[in-house]
VOPAGU-2260 file (C-alpha; in pm, 1 decimal, decimal comma):
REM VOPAGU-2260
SITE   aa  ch    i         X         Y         Z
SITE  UNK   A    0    -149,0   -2613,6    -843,3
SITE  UNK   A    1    -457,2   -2627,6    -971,6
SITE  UNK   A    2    -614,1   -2488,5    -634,8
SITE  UNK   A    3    -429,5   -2180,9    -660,3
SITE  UNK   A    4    -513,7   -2102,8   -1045,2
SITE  UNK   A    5    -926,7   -2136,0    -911,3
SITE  UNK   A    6    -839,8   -1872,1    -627,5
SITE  UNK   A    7    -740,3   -1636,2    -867,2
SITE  UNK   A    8    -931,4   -1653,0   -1189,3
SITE  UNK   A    9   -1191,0   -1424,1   -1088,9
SITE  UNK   A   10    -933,1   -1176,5   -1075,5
SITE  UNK   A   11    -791,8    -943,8   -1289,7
SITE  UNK   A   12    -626,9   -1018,9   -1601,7
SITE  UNK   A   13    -423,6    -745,1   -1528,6
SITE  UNK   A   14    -315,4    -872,0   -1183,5
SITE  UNK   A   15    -222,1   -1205,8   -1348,2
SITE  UNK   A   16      21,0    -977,4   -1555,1
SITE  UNK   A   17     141,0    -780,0   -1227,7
SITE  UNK   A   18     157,4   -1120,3   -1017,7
SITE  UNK   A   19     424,7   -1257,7   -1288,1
SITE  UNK   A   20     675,7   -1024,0   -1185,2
SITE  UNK   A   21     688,9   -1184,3    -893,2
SITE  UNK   A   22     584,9   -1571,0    -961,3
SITE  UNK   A   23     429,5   -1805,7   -1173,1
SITE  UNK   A   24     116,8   -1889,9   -1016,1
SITE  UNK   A   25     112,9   -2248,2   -1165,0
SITE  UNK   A   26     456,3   -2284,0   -1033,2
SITE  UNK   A   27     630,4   -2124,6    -755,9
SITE  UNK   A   28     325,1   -2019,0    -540,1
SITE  UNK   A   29     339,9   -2175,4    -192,7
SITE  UNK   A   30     170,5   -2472,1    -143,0
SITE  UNK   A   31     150,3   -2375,7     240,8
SITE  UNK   A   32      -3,6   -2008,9     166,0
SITE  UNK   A   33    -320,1   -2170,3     -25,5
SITE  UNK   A   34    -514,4   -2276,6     274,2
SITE  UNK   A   35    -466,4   -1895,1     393,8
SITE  UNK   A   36    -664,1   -1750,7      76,0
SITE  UNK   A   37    -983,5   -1875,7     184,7
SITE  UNK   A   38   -1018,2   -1761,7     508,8
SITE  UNK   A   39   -1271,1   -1521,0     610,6
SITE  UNK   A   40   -1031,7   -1274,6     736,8
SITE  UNK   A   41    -830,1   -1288,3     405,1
SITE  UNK   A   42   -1135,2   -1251,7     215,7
SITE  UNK   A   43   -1267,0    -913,2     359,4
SITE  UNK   A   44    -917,7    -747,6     216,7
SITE  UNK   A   45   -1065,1    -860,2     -97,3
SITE  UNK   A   46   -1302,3    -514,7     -66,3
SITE  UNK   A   47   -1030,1    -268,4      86,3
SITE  UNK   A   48    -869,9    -141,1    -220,1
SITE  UNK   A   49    -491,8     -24,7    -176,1
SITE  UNK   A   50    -494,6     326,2    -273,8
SITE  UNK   A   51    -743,0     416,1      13,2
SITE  UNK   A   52    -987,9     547,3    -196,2
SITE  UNK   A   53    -850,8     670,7    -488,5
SITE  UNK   A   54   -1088,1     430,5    -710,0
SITE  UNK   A   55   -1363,1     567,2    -602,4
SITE  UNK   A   56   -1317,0     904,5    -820,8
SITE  UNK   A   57   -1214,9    1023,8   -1144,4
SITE  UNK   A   58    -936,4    1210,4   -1000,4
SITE  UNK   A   59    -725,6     905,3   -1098,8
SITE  UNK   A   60    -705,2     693,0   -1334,4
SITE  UNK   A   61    -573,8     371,5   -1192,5
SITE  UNK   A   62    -456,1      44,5   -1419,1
SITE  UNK   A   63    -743,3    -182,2   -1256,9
SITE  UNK   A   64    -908,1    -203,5    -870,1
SITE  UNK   A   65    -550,5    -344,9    -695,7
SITE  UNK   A   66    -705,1    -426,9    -283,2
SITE  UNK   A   67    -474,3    -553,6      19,1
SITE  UNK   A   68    -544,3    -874,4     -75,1
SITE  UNK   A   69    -353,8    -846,0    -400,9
SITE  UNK   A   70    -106,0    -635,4    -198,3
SITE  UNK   A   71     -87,2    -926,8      80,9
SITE  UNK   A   72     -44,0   -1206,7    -192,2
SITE  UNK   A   73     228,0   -1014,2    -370,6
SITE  UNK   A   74     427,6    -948,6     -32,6
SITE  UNK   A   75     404,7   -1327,3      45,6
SITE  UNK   A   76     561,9   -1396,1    -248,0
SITE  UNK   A   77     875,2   -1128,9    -231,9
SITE  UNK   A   78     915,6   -1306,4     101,4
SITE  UNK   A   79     897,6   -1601,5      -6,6
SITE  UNK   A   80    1156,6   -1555,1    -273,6
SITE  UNK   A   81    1407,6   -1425,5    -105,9
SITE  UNK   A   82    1394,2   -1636,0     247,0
SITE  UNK   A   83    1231,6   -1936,3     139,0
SITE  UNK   A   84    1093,7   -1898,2     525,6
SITE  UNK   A   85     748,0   -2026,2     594,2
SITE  UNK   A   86     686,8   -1854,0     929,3
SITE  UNK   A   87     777,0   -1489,4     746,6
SITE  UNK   A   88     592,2   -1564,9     443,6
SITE  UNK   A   89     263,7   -1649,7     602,8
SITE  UNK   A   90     314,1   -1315,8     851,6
SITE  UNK   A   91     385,8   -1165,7     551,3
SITE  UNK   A   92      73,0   -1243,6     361,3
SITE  UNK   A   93    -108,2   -1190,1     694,6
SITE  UNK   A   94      57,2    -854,3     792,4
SITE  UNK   A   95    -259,1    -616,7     621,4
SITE  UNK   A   96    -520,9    -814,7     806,3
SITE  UNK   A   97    -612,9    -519,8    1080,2
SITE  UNK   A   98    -650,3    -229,0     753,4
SITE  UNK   A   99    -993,8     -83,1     771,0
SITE  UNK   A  100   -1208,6      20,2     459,5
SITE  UNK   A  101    -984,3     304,7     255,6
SITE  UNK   A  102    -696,1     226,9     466,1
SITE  UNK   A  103    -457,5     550,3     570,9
SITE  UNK   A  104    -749,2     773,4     472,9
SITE  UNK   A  105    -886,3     620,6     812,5
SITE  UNK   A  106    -570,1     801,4     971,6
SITE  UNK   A  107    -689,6    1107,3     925,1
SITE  UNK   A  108   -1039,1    1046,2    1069,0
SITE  UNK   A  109    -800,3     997,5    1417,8
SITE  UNK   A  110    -584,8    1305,6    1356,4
SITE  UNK   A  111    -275,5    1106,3    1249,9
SITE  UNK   A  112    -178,9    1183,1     930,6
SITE  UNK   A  113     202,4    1201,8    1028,4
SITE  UNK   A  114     241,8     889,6    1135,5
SITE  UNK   A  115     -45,8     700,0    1024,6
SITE  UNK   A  116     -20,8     451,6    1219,1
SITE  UNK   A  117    -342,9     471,2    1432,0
SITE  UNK   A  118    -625,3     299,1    1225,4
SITE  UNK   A  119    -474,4     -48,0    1216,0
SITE  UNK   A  120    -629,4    -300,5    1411,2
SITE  UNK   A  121    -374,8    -580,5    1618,0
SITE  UNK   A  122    -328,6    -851,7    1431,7
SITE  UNK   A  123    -410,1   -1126,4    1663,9
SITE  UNK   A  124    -711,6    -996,6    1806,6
SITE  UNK   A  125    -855,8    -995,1    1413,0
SITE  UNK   A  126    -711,7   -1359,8    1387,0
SITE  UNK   A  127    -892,2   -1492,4    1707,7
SITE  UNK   A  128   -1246,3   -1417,6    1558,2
SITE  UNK   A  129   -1176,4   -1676,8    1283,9
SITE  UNK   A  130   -1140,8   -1982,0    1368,0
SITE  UNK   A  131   -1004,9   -2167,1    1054,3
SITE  UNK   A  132    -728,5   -1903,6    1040,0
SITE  UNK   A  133    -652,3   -1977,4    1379,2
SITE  UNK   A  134    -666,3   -2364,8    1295,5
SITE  UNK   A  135    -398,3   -2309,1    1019,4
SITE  UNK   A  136    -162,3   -2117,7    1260,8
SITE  UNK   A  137    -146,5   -2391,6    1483,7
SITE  UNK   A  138     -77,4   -2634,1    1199,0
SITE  UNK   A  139     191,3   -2416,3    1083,6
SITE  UNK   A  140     330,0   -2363,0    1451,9
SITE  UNK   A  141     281,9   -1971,3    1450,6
SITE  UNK   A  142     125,4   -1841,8    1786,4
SITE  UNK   A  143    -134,0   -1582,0    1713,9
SITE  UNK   A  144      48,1   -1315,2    1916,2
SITE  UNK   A  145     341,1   -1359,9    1677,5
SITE  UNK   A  146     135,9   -1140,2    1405,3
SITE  UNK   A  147     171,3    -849,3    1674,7
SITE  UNK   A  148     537,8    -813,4    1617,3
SITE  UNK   A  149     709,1    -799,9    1294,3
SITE  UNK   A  150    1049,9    -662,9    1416,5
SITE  UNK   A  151    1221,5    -976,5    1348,2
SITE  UNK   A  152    1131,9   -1018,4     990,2
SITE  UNK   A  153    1380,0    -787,2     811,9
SITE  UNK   A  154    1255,1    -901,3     446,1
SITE  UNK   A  155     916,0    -831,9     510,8
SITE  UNK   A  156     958,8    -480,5     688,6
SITE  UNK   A  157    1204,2    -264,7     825,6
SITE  UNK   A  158    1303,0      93,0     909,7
SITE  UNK   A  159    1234,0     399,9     700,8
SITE  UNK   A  160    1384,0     448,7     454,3
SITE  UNK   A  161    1496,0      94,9     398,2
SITE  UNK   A  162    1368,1    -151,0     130,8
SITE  UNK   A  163    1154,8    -415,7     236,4
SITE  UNK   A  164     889,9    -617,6      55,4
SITE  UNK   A  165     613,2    -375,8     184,4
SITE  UNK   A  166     787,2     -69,7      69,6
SITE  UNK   A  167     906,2    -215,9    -256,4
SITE  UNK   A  168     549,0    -362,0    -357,9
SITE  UNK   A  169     426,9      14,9    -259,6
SITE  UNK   A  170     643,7     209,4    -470,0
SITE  UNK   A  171     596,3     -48,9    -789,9
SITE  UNK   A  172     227,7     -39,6    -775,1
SITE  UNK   A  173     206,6     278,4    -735,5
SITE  UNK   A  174     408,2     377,2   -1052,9
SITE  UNK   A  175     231,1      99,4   -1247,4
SITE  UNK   A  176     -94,2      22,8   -1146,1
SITE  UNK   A  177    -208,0     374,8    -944,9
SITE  UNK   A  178     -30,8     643,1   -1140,9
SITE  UNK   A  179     -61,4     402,3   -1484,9
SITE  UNK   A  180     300,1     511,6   -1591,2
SITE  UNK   A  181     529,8     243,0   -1640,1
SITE  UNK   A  182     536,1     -60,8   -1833,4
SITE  UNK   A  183     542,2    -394,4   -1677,9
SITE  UNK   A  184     901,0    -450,4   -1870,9
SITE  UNK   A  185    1035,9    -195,1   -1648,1
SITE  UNK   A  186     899,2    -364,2   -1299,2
SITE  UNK   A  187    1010,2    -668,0   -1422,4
SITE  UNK   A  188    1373,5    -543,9   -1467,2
SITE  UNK   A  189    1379,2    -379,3   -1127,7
SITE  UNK   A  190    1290,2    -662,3    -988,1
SITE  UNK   A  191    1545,9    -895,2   -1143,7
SITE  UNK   A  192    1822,7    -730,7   -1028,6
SITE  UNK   A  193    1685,5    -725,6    -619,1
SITE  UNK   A  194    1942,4    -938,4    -364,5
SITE  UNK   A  195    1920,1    -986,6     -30,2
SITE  UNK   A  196    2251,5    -769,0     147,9
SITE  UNK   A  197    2387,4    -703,2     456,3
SITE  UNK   A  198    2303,3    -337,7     557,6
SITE  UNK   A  199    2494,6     -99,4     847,9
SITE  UNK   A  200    2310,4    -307,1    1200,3
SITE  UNK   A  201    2419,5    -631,6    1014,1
SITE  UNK   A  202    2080,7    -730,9     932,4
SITE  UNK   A  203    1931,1    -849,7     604,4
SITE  UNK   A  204    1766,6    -637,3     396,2
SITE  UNK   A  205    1685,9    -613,1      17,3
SITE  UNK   A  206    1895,0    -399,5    -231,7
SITE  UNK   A  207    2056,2    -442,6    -551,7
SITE  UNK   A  208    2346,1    -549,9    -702,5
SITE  UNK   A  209    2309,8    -320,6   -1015,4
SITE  UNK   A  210    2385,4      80,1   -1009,9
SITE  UNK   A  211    2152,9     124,8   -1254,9
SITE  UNK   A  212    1872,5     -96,3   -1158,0
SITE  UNK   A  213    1893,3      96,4    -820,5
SITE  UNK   A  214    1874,8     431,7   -1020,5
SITE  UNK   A  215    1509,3     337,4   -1213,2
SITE  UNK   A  216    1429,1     202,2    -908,5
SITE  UNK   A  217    1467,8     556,7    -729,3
SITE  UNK   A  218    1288,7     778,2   -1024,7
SITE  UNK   A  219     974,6     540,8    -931,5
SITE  UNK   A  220    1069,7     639,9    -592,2
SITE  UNK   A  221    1059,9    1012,2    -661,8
SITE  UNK   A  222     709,5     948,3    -809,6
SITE  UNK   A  223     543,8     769,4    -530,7
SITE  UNK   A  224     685,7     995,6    -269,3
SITE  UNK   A  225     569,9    1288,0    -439,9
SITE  UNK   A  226     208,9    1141,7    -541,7
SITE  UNK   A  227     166,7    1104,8    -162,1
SITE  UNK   A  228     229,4    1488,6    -139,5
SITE  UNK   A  229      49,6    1601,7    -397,1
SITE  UNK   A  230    -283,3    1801,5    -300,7
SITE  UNK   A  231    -478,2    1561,0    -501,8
SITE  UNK   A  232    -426,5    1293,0    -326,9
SITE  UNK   A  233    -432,2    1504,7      52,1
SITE  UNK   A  234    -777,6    1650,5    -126,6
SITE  UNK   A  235    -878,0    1262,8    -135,6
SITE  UNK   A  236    -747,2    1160,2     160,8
SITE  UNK   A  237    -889,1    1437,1     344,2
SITE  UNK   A  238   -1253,9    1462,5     159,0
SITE  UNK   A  239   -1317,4    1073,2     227,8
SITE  UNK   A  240   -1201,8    1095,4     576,4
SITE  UNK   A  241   -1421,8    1359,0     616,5
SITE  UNK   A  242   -1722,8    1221,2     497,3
SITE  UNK   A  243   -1614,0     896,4     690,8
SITE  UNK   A  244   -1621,8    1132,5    1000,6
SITE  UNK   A  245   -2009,1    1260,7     942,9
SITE  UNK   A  246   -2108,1     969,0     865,0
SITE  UNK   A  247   -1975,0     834,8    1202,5
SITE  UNK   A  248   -2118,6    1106,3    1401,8
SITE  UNK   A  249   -2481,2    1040,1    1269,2
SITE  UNK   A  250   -2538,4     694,1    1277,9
SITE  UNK   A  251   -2512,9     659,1     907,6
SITE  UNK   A  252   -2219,2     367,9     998,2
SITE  UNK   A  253   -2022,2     248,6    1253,9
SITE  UNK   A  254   -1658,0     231,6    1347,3
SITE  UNK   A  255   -1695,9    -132,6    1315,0
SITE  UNK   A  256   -1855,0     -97,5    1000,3
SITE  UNK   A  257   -1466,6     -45,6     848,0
SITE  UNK   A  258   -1347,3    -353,4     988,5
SITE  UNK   A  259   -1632,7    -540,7     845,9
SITE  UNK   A  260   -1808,9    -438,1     559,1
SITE  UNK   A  261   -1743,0    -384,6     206,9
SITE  UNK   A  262   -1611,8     -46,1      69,7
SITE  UNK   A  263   -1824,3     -58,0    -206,7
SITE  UNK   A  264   -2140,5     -51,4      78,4
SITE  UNK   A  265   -1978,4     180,5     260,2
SITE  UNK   A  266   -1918,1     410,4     -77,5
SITE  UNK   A  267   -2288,3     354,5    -158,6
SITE  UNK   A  268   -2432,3     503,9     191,9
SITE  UNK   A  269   -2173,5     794,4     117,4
SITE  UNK   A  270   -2334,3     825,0    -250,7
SITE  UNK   A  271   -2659,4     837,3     -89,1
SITE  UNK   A  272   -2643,4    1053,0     205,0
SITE  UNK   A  273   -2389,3    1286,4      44,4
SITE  UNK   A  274   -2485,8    1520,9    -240,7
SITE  UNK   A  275   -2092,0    1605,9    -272,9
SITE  UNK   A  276   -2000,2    1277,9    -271,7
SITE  UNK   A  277   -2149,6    1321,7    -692,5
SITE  UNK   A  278   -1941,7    1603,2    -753,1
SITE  UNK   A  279   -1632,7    1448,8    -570,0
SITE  UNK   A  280   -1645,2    1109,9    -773,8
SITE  UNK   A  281   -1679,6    1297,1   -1107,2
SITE  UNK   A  282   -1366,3    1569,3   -1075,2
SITE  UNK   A  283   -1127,1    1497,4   -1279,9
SITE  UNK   A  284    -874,1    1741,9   -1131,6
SITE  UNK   A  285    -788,3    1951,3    -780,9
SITE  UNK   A  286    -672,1    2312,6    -819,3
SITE  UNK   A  287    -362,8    2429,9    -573,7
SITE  UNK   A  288    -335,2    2775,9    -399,4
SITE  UNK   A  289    -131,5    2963,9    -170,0
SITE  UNK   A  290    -422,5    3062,8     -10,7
SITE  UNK   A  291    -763,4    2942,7      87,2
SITE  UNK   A  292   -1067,9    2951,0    -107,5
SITE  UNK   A  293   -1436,9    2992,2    -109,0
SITE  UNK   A  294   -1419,0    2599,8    -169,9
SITE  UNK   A  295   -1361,7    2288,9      91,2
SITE  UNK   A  296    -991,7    2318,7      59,7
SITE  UNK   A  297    -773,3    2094,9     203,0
SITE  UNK   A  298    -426,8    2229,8     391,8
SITE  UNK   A  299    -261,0    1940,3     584,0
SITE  UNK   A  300      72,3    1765,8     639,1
SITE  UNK   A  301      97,7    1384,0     577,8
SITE  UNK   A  302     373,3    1135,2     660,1
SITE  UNK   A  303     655,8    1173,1     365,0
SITE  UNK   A  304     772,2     832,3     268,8
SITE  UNK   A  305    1088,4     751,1      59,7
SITE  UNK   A  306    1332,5     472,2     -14,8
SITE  UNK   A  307    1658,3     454,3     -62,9
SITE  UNK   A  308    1789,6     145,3    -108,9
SITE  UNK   A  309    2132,4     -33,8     -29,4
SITE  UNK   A  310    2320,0    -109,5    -392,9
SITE  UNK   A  311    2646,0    -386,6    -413,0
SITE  UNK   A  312    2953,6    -201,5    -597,5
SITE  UNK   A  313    3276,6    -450,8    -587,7
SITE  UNK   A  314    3142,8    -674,3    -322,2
SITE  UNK   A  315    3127,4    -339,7     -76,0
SITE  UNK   A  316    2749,1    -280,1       4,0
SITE  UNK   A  317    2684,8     163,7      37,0
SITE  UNK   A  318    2333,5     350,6       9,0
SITE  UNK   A  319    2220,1     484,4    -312,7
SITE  UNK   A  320    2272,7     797,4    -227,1
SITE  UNK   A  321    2601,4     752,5    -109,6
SITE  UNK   A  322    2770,6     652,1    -446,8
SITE  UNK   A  323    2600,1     806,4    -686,9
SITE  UNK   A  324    2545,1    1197,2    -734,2
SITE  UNK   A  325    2219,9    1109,8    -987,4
SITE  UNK   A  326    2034,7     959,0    -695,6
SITE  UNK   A  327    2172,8    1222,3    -448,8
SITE  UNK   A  328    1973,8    1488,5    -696,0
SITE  UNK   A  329    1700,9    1253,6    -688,7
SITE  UNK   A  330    1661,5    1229,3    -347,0
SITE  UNK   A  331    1728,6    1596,5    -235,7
SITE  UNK   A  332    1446,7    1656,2    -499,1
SITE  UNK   A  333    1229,1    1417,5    -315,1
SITE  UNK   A  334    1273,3    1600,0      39,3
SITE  UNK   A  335    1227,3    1957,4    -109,9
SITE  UNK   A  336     930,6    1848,7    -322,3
SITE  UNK   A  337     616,0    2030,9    -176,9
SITE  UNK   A  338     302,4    2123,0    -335,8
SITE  UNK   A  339     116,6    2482,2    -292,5
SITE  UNK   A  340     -67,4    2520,0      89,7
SITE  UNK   A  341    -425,6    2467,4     -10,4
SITE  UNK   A  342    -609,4    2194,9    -265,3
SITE  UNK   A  343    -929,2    2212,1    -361,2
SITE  UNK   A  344   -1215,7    2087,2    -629,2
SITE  UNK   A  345   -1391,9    2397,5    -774,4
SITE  UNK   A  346   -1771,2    2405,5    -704,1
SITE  UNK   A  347   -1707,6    2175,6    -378,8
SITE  UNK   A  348   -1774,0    2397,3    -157,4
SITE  UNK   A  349   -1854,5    2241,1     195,5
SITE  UNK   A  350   -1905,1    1843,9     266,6
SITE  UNK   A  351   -2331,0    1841,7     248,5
């Protein structure tokens, strides 16, 4: 185990602390996953942060620089946990491998903020270019096209709004390491009281087996889903993609360039070439209106995500919001949230 505590001591001390929640390194960390760390294409998620570009600017204040790779390790082990399953543990920890730089900020560059779905590359065409992943595959019995389709592991993802490792790492890092809210204590007990039910197709799927477990666990909920409609983080969404978009169109990078290089290049070029790019890093806050202003304002609709998990009451397994009038509130809340038309940064007044 030894192998596994070198891998990650040049990370965070805080991501030690987040990783817990999940497993003891030293302890219940694959041995299978540990050749995957090292690969090149594991590596590169190393510089695409998971809040697609929210570190790059004082707008938020995040706990400490969580990337894919984190996200991707942290998956793995949910996975892991719950199907003891080698094949959907290492798709698992592979399943981030096609997200450019800034992630589903890149979605907007191609118009899809709705679904955004559109930026990430296939799997198995990524996997082909590295040969040592492609090695370990084949050692593990996993055909490379196998990445391409996920359908058939239920643990690792499933349909909206169904909880799945993906969506549950999402809406816990968000709340605690993104929007710097919660304690760790609180994760932790969310966690804890996750099984693995039967849901309405018959088909695995995490949920809990604790009312009021399943209640915190929707409040974090309500906070992700509306942090991903607030204008401040459209504003950044929108702002980098633009930017991203410019710097496309003259040369500055390439589309490849997202696939391959570091953010923190990337961000530097921006820095450079972009006198705004100052002013955007430094805001601390983005103003709302029901109208547009003088200023680059940003009016756009993005893909609204939620969760609402399955919950085990007497052995019968029902939707949250199906027995219990607290998370019914919660979750009509959640799909009447929405934030005033326009967001802007004052004194940003056109991308230059």
């Amino acid at each position: 185990m030894k192998r596994i505590n070198k891998i990650l001591e040049s990370d965070f001390e805080d991501f030690q602390l987040y990783l817990s929640v999940f497993a003891n390194p030293l302890f219940d960390f694959p041995d299978f996953l540990i050749k995957y760390l090292n690969t090149e294409t594991m590596k590169r998620l190393k510089d695409v942060t998971q809040f697609c570009g929210a570190d790059y600017t004082r707008l938020f204040n995040t706990r400490f620089k969580y990337t894919r790779y984190h996200h991707s390790i942290i998956c793995a082990l949910i996975v892991w946990n719950f199907t003891h399953d080698n094949k959907e543990t290492i798709k698992a920890l592979l399943h981030d491998t096609g997200t450019p730089c800034f992630a589903h900020t890149i979605d907007f560059v191609f118009k899809d903020t709705i679904n955004q779905e559109s930026s990430e590359k296939k799997l198995s065409l990524l996997a082909k270019l590295d040969s040592e992943l492609m090695e370990y595959l084949k050692m593990d019995g996993i055909e490379v096209e196998e990445l391409d389709d996920l359908s058939d592991c239920h643990i690792l993802e499933n349909k909206h709004p169904r909880l799945c490792a993906d969506r549950l790492d999402g809406v816990l890092h968000t709340s605690y390491i993104w929007l710097n809210e919660d304690k760790l204590s609180v994760i932790k007990d969310i966690y804890k009281s996750i099984r693995v039910l039967e849901n309405e197709d018959s088909l695995p799927e995490l949920g809990f087996h604790d009312v009021d477990a399943a209640l915190e666990f929707a409040k974090l909920v309500s906070r992700y889903a509306k942090q991903l409609q607030s204008n401040k983080t459209k504003y950044m969404n929108q702002y980098i993609s633009e930017v991203v978009s410019l710097s496309l169109k003259s040369g500055l990078i390439t589309l490849e360039d997202l696939y391959t290089r570091k953010e923190s290049d990337l961000v530097e070029i921006f820095h450079k070439n972009f006198r705004t790019w100052e002013i955007f890093s430094n805001s601390t806050s983005v103003s709302s209106s029901d109208y547009p202003t003088e200023d680059f304002s940003v009016c756009v609709d993005v893909k609204r995500r939620n969760v609402i998990p399955l919950v085990e009451i007497d052995g019968k397994v029902y939707r949250l919001d199906e027995v219990s009038e607290s998370a019914k509130e919660i979750y009509e809340d959640i799909e009447e949230f929405s934030d005033k038309k326009y967001g802007y940064i004052k004194n940003l007044k056109r991308i230059e």
